[in-house]
C-alpha positions, 0 to 999 in steps of 0.5 A: 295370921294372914299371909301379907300380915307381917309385911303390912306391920312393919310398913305400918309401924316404919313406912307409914310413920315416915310419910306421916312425918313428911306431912302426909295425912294417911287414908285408911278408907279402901283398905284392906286393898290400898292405903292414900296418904295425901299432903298440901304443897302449894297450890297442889296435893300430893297424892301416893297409895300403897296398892296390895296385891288381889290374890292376897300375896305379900306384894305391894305397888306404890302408885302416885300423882298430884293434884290441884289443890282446888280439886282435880275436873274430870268430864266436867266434875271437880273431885275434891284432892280427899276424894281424889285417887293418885291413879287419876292425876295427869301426871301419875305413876309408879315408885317401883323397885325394878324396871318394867310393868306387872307384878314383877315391877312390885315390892314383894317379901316372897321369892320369885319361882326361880329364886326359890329353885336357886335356894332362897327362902320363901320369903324376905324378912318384912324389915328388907321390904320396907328398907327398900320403900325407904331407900327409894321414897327420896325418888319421889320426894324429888320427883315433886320437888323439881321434876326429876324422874329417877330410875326407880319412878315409872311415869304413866302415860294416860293419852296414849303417847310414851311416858319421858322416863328412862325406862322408855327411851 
């Protein structure tokens, strides 16, 4: 059994049925790297991804973005919302658990080195994991709903200039 297994179970079975049941559509196309889920809102398509780490350790980012309903142009081709990755999207960014950037920022089920030192376990139960992603999805939900950027939504800032978050104020 892989070292991400556990993890990857128990986000499927409680993670992946919640976003189902809010009307995301779940595509397994780039896995074992990362899974989209996608939803119709009006005139637009909500887009988030579950990115795991390269090296095959049990962390994970949520990315997310919207997108037109009738495609998202970049360089003068429409991309379909299907095709469309949530990184793309003019107003993309993270769901992350703790302020900054980089793997510290991710969801993770291992311990940090100095955690470790400090007596904790290796790892979290996989079922701490996914009630964190549980607890602070509603962010997100809300993000789409009315704007509001919570503590725990990173926005992006594709042109250069500083995202309007808390984190960067």
């Amino acid at each position: 059994m892989g070292t991400t297994t556990e993890l990857r179970r128990a986000l499927k079975a409680r993670f992946f049925a919640h976003a189902r049941d809010r009307g995301f559509v779940v595509d397994e196309r780039h896995q074992p790297q990362s899974t989209i889920f996608r939803r119709r809102a009006g005139d637009a398509v909500q887009i988030f991804e579950v990115q795991w780490e390269k090296y095959g350790r049990p962390r994970f980012t949520i990315h997310f973005g919207t997108c037109p309903a009738e495609g998202l142009r970049i360089n003068d081709v429409v991309h379909a919302p299907e095709e469309t990755l949530p990184t793309w999207c003019p107003d993309t960014g993270s769901l992350q658990p703790r302020r900054g950037s980089g793997l510290r920022s991710w969801f993770r089920q291992d311990s940090t080195f100095v955690q470790r030192l400090l007596g904790r376990p290796p790892l979290r139960d996989p079922a701490a994991v996914v009630d964190e992603v549980l607890s602070l999805f509603p962010e997100l939900e809300r993000y789409w709903a009315s704007g509001e950027v919570g503590p725990h939504v990173r926005q992006w800032a594709l042109d250069g200039s500083r995202p309007s978050n808390r984190e960067n104020r």
